[in-house]
SERO-4910 file (N, C-alpha, C, O; in steps of 0.05 Angstrom, whole numbers):
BEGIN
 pado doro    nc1    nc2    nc3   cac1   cac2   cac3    cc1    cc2    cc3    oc1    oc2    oc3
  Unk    A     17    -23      0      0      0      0     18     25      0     36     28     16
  Unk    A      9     45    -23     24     70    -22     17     89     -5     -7     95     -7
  Unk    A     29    101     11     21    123     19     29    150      3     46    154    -14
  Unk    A      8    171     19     17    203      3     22    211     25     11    208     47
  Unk    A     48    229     16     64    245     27     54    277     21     50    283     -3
  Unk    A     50    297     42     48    312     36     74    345     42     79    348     66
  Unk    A     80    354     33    102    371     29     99    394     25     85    398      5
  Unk    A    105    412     35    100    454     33    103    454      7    121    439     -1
  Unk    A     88    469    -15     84    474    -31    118    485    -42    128    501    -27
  Unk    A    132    477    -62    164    491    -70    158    512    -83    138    513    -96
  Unk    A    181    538    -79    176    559    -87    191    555   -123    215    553   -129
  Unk    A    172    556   -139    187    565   -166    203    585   -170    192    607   -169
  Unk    A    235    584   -176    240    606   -189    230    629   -206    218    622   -227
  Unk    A    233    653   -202    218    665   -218    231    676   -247    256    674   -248
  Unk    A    222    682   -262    244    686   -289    248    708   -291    230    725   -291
  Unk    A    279    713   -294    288    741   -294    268    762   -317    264    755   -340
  Unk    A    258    787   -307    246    804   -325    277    823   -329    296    830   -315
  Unk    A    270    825   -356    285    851   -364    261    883   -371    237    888   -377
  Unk    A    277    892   -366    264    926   -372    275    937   -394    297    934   -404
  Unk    A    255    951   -402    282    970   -426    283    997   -408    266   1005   -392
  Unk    A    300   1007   -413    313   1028   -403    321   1038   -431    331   1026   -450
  Unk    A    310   1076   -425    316   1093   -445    343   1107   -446    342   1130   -437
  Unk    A    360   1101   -451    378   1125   -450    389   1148   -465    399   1140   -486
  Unk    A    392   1170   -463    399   1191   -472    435   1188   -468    447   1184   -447
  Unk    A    447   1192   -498    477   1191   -489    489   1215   -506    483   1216   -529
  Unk    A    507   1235   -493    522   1243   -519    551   1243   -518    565   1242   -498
  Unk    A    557   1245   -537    587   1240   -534    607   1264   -555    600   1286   -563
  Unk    A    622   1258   -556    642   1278   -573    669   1262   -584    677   1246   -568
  Unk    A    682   1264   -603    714   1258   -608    728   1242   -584    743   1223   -589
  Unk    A    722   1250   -557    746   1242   -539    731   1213   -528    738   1189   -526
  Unk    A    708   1229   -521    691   1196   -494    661   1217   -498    657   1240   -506
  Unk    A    648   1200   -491    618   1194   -475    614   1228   -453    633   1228   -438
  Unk    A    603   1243   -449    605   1271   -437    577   1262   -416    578   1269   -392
  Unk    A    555   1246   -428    534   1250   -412    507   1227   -416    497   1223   -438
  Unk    A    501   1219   -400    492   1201   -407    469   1207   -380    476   1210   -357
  Unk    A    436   1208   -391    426   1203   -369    401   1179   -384    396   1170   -407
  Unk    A    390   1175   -358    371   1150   -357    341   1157   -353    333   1170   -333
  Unk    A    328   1152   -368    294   1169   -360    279   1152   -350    273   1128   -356
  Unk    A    272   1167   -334    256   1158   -308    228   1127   -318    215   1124   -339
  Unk    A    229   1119   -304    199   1103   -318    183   1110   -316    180   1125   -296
  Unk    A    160   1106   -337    137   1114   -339    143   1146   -353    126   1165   -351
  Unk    A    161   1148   -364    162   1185   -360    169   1179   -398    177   1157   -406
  Unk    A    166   1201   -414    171   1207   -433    183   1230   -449    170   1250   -452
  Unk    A    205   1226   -456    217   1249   -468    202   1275   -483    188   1271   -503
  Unk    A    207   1302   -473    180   1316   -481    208   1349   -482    230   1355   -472
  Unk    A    187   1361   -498    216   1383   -498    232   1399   -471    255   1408   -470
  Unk    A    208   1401   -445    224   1407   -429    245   1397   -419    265   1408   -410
  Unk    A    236   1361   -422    256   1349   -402    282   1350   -420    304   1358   -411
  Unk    A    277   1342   -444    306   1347   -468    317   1383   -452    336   1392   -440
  Unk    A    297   1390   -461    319   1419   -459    336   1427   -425    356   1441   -424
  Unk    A    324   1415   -404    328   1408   -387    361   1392   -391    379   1396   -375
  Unk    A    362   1381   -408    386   1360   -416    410   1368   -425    432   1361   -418
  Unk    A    403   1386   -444    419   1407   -456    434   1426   -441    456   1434   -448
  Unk    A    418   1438   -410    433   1464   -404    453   1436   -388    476   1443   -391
  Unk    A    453   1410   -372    468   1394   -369    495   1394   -383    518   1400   -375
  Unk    A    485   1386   -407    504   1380   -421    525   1405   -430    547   1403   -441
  Unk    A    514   1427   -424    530   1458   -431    550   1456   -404    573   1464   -404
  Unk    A    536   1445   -384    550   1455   -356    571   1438   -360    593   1450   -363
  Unk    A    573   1413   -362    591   1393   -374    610   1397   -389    633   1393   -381
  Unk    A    605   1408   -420    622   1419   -434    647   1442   -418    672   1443   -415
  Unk    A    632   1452   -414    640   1485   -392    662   1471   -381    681   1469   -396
  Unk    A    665   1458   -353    685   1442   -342    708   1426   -358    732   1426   -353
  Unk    A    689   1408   -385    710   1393   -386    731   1408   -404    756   1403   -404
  Unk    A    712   1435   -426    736   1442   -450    743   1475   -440    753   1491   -456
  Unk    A    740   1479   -426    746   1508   -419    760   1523   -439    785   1524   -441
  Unk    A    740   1538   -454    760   1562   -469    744   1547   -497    738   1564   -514
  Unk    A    738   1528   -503    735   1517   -532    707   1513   -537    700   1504   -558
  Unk    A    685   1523   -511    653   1521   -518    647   1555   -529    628   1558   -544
  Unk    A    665   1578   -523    662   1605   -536    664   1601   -572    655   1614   -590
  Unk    A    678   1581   -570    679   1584   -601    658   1567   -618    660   1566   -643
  Unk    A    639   1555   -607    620   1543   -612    619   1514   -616    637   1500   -624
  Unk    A    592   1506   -609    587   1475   -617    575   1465   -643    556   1479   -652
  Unk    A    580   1450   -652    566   1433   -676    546   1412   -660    555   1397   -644
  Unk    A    515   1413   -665    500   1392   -650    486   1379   -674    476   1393   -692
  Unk    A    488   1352   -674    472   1335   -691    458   1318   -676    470   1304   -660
  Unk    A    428   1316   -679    402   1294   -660    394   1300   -687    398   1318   -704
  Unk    A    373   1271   -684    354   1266   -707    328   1279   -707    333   1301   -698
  Unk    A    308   1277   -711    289   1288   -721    256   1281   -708    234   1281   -719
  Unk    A    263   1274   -681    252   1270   -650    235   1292   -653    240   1314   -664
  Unk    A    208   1282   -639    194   1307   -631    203   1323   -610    198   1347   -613
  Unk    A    214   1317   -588    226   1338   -581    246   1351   -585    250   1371   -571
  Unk    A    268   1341   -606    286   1348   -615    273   1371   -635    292   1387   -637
  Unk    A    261   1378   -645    248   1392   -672    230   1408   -654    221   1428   -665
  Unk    A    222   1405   -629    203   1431   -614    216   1446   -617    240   1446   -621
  Unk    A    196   1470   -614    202   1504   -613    213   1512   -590    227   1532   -588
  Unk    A    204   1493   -565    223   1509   -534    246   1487   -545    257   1509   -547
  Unk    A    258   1474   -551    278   1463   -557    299   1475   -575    323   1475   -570
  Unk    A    288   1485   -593    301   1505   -614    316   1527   -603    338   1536   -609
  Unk    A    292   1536   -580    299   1568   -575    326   1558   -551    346   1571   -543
  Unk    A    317   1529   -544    346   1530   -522    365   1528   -527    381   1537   -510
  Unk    A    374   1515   -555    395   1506   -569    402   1533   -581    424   1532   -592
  Unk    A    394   1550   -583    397   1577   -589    408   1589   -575    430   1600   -578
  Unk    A    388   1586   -546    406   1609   -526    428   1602   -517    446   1619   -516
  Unk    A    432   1570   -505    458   1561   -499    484   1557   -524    505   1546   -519
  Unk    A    475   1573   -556    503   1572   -570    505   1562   -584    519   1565   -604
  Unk    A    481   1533   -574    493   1503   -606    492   1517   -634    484   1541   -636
  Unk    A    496   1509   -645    492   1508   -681    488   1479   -685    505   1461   -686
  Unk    A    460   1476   -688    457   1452   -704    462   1446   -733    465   1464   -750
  Unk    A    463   1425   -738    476   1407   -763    443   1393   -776    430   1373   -768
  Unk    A    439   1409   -794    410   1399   -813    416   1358   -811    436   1345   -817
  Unk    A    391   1351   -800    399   1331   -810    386   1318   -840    365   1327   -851
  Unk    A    401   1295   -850    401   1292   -875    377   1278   -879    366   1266   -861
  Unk    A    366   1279   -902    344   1253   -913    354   1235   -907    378   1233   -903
  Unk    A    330   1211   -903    335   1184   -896    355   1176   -926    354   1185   -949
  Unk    A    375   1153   -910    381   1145   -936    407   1123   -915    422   1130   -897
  Unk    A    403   1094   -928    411   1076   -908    450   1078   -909    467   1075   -892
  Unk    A    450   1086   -941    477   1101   -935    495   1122   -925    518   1128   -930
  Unk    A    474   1135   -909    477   1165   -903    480   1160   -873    492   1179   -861
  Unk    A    475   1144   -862    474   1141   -833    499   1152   -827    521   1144   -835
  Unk    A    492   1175   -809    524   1185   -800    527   1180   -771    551   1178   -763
  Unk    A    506   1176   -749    514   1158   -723    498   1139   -726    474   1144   -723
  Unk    A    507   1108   -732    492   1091   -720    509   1072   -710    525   1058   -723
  Unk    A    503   1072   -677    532   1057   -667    498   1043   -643    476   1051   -635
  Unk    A    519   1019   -639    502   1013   -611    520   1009   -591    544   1005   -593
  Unk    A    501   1011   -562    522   1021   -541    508    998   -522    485    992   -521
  Unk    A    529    988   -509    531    964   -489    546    982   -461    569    991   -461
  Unk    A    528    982   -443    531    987   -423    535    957   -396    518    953   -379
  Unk    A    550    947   -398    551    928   -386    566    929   -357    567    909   -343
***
């Protein structure tokens, strides 16, 4: 005769979730200058970009001293908040000179790099 055994219920492993995580990166010639992470649930919208920008000026400021008077070259794609009007006017007041970007064209890609943050 068999008997049943009875036993605390085993906990299943649970399966690792991944997230995506947005990141904003920019970089220059030398290294990587800035890199932030947006919040969850939150969406890139022109304040928070432009918000990003006077960052990234303060940044510049420190790291090239003497070489942000003579101006910046800025190239971003064609993002809605990249192309807003408070976005424009900030990239204005802080100096950038943006860089038109080009028609689509798969040979024209002038940044497409992927970035492994590991």
């Amino acid at each position: 005769m068999a008997t049943l055994q009875l036993t605390s219920p085993q906990k299943i492993p649970s399966a690792k979730i991944c997230w995506k995580i947005l990141a904003t990166v920019w970089w220059d010639q030398d290294s990587i200058r800035l890199i932030d992470y947006l919040p969850k649930g939150q969406t890139i919208k022109a304040e928070y970009y432009s918000s990003l920008l006077v960052q990234l000026k303060d940044i510049l400021k420190e790291k090239h001293r003497g070489k942000v008077t003579k101006g910046i070259l800025f190239l971003h794609d064609i993002a809605p908040a990249h192309r807003a009007l408070a976005t424009q006017k900030k990239l204005a007041y802080l100096g950038f000179q943006c860089l038109d970007h080009p028609p689509y064209s798969p040979d024209l890609a002038l940044s497409d790099y992927r970035l492994s943050l590991d």
